[in-house]
N, C-alpha and C positions, 0 to 999 in steps of 0.2 A: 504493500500500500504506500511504501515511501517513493516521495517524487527521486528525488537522491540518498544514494549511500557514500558517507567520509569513506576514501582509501588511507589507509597508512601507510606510513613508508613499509612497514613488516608487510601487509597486505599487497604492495603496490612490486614487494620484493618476489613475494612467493606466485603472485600472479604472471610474475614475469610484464608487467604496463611500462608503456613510458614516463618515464621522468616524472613528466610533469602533469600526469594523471593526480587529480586530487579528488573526484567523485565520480561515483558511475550510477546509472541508473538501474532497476532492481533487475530489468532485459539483459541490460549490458554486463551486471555483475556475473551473470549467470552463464553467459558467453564467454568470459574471459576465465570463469573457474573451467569452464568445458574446454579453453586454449590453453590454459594454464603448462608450462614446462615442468611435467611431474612422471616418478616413475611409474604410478599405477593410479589410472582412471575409473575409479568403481563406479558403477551407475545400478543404484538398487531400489530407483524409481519409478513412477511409471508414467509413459511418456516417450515418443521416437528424439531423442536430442542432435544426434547424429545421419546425417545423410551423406551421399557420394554426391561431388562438383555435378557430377555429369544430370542427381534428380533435380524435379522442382518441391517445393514443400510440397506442393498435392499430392507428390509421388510417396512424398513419408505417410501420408494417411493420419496425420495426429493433428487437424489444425490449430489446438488448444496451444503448441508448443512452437509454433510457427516464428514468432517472435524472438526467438533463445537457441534455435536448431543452429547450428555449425556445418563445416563439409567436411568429411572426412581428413583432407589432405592437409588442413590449416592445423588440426590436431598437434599439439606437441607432446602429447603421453607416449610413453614406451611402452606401456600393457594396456590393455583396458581388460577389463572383467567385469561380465554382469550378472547381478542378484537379482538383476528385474525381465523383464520379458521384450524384446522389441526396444531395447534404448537404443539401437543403430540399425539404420538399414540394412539388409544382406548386402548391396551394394556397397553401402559406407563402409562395412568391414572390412569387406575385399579389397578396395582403393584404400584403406587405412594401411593395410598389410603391403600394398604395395609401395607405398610411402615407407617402409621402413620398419612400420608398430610392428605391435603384435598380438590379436586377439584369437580367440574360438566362435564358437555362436550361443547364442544364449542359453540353447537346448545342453550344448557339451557343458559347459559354464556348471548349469544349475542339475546337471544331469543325476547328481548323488540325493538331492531331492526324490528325485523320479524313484529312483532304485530305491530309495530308504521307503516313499509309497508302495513299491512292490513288495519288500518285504511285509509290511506294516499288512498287506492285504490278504498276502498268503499265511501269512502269520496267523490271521483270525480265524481266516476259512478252516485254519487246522483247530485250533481253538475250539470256537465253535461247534463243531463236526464234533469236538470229544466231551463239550459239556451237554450236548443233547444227546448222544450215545452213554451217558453216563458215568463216562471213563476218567472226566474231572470237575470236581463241583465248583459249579457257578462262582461262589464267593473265593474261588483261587484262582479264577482266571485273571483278574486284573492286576494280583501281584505276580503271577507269574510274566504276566508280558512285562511290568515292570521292571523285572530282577533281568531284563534280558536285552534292556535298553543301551548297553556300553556294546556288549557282543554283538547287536545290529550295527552298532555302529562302525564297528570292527570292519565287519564284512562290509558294508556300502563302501565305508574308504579302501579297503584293497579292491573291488571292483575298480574303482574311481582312478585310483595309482595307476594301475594296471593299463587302464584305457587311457590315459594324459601319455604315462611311455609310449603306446601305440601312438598315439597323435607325434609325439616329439620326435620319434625314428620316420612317421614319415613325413613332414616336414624335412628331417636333415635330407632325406633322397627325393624328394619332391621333383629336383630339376632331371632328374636319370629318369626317373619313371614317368615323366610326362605324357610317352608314348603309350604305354602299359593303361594309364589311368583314362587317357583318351577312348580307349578300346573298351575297358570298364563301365564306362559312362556309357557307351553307346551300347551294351551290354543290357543294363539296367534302364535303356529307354525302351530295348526290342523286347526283352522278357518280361518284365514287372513294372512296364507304365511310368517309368521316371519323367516327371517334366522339368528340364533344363531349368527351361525361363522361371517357372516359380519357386524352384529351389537356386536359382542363383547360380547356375554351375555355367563355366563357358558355351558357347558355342563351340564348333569345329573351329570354324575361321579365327575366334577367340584364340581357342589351344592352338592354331599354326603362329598365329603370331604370337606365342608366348615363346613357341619353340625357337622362333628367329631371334629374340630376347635374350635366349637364354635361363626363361624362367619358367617354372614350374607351377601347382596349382601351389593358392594361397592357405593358413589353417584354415580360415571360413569354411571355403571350399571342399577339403579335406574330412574336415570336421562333419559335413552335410554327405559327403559320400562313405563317410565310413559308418554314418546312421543307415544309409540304405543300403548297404553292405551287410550289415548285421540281420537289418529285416527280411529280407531277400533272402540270406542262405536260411534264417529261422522258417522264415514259410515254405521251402523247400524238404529242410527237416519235418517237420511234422506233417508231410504230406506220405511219406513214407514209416517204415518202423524203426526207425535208428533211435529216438528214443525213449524205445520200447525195449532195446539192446540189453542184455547181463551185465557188458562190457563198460556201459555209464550209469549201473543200480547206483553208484556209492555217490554220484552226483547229487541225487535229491536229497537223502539225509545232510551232505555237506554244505548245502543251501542255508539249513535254519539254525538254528543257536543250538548248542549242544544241550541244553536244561529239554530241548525238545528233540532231539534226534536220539540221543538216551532212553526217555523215556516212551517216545511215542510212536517207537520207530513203525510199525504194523499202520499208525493212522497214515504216517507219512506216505508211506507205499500206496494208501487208498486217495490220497489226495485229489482231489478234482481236475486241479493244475499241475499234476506231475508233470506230460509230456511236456509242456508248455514251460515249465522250470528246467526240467534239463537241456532240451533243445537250447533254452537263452543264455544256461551256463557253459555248455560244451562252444555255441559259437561266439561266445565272447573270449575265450581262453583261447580258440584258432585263430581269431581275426585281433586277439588284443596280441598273441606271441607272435604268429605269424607273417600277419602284415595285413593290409585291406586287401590287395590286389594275390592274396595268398592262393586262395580256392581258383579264383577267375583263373589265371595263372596256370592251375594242372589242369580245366577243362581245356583250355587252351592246349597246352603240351601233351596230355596224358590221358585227355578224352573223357575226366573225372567228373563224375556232379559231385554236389554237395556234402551224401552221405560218405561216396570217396572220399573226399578231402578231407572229413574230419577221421574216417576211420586211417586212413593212412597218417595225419598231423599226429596220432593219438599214439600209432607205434613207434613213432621215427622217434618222438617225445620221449617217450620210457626209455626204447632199445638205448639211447643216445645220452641219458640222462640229461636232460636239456634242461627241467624244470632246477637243478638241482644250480647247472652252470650260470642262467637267467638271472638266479639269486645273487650269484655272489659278484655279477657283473653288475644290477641293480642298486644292489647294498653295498657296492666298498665307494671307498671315496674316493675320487677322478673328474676331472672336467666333464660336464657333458658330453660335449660334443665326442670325445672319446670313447664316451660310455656308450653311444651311439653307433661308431665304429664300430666296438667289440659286437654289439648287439646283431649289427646288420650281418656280418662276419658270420658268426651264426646258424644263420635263415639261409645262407646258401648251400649248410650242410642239411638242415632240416629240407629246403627245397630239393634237395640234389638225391636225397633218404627216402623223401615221399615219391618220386617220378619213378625209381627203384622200385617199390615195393608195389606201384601200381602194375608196372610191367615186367617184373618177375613173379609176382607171389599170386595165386589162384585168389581170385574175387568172386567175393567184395571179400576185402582181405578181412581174414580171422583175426581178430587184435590180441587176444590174448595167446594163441598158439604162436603167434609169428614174432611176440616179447619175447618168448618163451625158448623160441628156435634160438635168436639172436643173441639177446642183451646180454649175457653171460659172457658170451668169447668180443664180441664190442668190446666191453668195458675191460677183459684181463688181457687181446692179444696184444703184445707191445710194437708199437711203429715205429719202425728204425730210424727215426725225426733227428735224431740224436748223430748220428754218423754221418761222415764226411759224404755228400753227394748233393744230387737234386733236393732231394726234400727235405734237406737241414737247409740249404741255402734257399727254398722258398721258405721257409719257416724264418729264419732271420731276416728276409728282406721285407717281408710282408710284416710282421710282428715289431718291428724298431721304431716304424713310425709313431704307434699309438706308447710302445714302452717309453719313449723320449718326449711325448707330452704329456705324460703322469699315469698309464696303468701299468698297475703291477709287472711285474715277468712274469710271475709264473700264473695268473692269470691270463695275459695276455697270448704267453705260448702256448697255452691249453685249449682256447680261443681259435689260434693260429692252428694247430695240429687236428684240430679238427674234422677239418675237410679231407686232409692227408687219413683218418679210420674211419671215414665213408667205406674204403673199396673195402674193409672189414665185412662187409653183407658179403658182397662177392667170394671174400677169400672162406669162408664160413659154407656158401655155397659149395662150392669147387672142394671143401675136405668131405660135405656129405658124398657128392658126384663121384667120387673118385676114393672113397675111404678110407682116407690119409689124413694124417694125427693135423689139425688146424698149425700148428706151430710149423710143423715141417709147410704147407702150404704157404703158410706167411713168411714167412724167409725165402721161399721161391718166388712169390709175385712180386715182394720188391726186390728181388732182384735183378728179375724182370725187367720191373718199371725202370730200375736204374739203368740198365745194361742197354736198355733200346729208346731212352731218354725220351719216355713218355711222358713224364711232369713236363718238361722243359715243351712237349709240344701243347698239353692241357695249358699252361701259363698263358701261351702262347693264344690258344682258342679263348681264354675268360676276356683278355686286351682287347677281342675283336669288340668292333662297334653292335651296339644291341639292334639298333634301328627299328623296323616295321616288325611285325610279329612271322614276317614269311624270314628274315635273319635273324629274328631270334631262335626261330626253329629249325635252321639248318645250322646254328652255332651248337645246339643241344644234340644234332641230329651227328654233329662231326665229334662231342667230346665221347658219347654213348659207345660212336664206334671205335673209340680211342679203347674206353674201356671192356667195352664188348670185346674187341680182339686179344686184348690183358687176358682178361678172363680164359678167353678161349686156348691163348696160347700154352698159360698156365699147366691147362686142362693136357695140352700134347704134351708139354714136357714129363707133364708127373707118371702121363701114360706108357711113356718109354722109359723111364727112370725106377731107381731102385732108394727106398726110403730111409738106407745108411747113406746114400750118397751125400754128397753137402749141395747145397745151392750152386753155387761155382762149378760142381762138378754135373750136376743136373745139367746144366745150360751148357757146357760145354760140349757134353757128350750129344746134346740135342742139334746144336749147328752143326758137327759133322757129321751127321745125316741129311740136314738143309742145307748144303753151301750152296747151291746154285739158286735159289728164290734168297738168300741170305744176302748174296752178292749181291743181287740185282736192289732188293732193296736197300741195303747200305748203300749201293750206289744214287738212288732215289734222294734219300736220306740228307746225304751229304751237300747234296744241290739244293735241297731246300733248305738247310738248316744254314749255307750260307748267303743264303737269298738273303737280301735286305729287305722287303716288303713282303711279310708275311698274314695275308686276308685268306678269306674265306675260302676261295679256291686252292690256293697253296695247302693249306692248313686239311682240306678235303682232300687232296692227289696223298697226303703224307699217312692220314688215316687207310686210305685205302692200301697202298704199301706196306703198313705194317699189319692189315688184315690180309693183306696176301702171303704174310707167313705160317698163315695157323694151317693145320692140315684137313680140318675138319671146319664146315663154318656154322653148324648148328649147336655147338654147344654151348654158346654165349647165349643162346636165349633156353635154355633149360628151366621149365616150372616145375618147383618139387613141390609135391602134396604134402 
């Protein structure tokens, strides 16, 4: 109601005004806390204050605030966060972000609201259900939901962590996967009705010119596709029986507070909302570990729907112990952006684990049988990471950059070595194939790998360019037969070999029987390996060369029951 408001100097400091600012009026005061140079801009009102240059206020829809709204790009806040609904337009956010800031959308923002309502709902429905069944009296309902008021809380904030690191890993890869998310997008417009324009998401023509930029989607953006991400594989889950699965029983008890999983566990099982609670828990834990564009991804590559994708994330998970490595990359203290690094690092063994187990292992893969086959000899066979060759010298080059901006070593190399006990499924395979003690197999295939410098051509394959999704698939389609041929060759040697022999001795006794396909590839080898431009095609003639050593070409794709 005041015609003017006195600035103070303190006031006139913090607002960041000129000099000679000595009143503002109550519009103007309110503009200048909204321009104000501050680290975090809370808006826990209600009210659009925020718009993009490019709307007009009519396009904000809030005429009441018409007087006091801002453009995004004059903003000088470094975060904004909002506790209210609609204080910036989808527009304003995204041109804020591209100005430099850095926000979510209001939905992500207040998202732990949402989730603590889901609990609060499912909670009663089980309540409920047991004080009319008899099972608990009316006057202990209310303190039991009480006494369980810190434990929800518990749970909403690990969902909440859980989903901001998914947000923050992809923002760090935003500008790499622009392609990917393109594809995604149009993905969620042909199958489940996505609309662009009212969810704020680019155009085509948008995303090329981000891509000539050099830039990536914005969090807005992110944040808005990784909600219909979630929806989308959820409504595909329960369209089916996945779960309905033995495989995700222990999911619904681990939903509620244990004063009710303890006690109630037979109501929990009859819940009305069971599927619908599992389905939410299982694809938030694929899409918050494994990325947004996780699933999309294997249908693309590996021909996967939905229930795929979560039953293959689910073995790769355990066999790999992933949940275990995620913590302590999570939890120790490092730069983000680092933390970032390790994280993404990661996701290409779990990608590279799931596309495996799609096209070796009988479907829809067993999850617990195929833990069962594997994770024992994973986790004990040892990788010769350690010893002078290729894969100590990927291992140190790759691993130095993030250990010299603050993570651990021995974090970080465990991170690194990673990808190097993938070919573990394989070698795991080849001892059942062939019924030779795993140890003696794994000292054969890297020695393999070392002897016909197969890292050194996979290194070689990961540098190519990713591009359209027809070279990302002949980049998957040339490492496969890198390792496809590994496998296979494995397979010959061990079959002409004797299980006193040493490695060394294996491989030797196996090329004086090949010297003529031996020659001719070494000779192959040698051209390409001092080629200086090493693409797709090169990198394609050099697989095919060392597939032309195996003597047999079906046993790289062996399905064991």
């Amino acid at each position: 109601s005041a015609k003017a408001i006195p600035v103070t100097p303190q006031v006139r400091a913090a607002l960041g005004l000129p000099p000679g600012a000595s009143s503002l009026s109550p519009a103007e005061m309110i503009r200048a806390i909204l321009l104000a140079p501050v680290d975090l801009l809370w808006n826990g009102g209600i009210g659009t204050y925020v718009k993009a240059s490019t709307e007009s206020n009519a396009d904000a829809g809030d005429k009441t605030n018409d007087p006091v709204r801002v453009d995004a790009n004059r903003l000088r806040a470094k975060v904004i966060g909002e506790g209210g609904n609609l204080g910036l337009t989808p527009l304003g956010r995204i041109e804020f972000c591209r100005h430099g800031g850095k926000c979510n959308t209001d939905a992500l923002d207040n998202s732990a609201g949402v989730d603590c309502s889901d609990h609060e709902v499912n909670i009663k429905v089980l309540l409920d259900g047991l004080v009319t069944g008899g099972e608990l009296p009316a006057a202990d309902r209310d303190r039991l939901l009480a006494s369980m008021t810190e434990e929800v809380s518990e749970l909403v904030l690990r969902d909440n962590i859980s989903q901001n690191f998914c947000m923050g890993l992809s923002r760090s890869d935003a500008r790499s996967m622009l392609g990917v998310h393109r594809r995604l997008i149009a993905d969620l417009e042909t199958r489940h009705g996505l609309d662009r324009a009212l969810e704020a998401l680019p155009s085509d023509a948008e995303l090329s010119e981000r891509a000539v930029l050099g830039e990536g989607l914005t969090s807005p953006e992110i944040a808005n596709l990784l909600a219909h991400v979630k929806l989308s594989i959820k409504q595909e889950l329960l369209a089916g029986d996945l779960p309905d699965s033995a495989a995700f029983a222990a999911r619904l008890p681990g939903y509620f507070p244990e004063p009710l999983s303890v006690r109630f566990g037979a109501a929990i099982r009859r819940h009305p909302l069971r599927r619908e609670i599992v389905a939410t828990t299982v694809v938030n834990e694929m899409v918050d570990y494994g990325g947004i564009s996780f699933a999309f991804r294997l249908a693309e590559e590996a021909g996967a729907d939905a229930a795929d994708a979560v039953r293959a994330f689910t073995a790769a998970v355990e066999i790999f112990d992933l949940h275990s490595l995620w913590e302590r990359i999570r939890t120790t203290p490092m730069p983000a952006a680092v933390r970032d690094e390790l994280e993404l690092e990661t996701e290409r063994t779990l990608d590279r684990a799931c596309r495996w187990l799609l096209a070796h292992r009988p479907q829809p893969i067993a999850i617990g049988a195929d833990i069962a086959r594997y994770r024992e000899g994973v986790r004990t066979l040892a990788v010769p990471a350690w010893q002078p060759g290729p894969l100590a010298a990927d291992l140190l080059r790759r691993s130095r950059g993030p250990i010299d901006r603050g993570a651990p070593r021995d974090l970080a190399e465990e991170v690194y070595l990673l990808i190097h006990r993938f070919s573990l499924l394989d070698v795991l395979d080849i001892a059942d194939i062939t019924q030779r003690d795993p140890q003696e197999v794994v000292a054969l295939y890297y020695a393999l790998d070392d002897r016909f410098e197969i890292q050194r051509l996979l290194t070689e394959v990961a540098g190519l360019d990713r591009g359209d999704r027809w070279r990302t698939l002949a980049r998957l389609a040339v490492r496969d037969d890198l390792y496809g041929s590994l496998r296979s060759l494995t397979i010959d040697v061990l079959t002409i070999t004797e299980p006193a022999e040493s490695a060394a001795e294996k491989i030797a006794y196996w090329e004086s029987t090949n010297r003529p396909r031996l020659a001719r590839a070494r000779s192959a080898m040698t051209d390409i390996f001092a080629s200086d431009s090493k693409d797709l095609a090169t990198l394609s003639v050099a697989a095919r060369q060392f597939r032309g050593l195996v003597g047999t070409g079906d046993s790289g794709a062996t399905v064991l029951d």
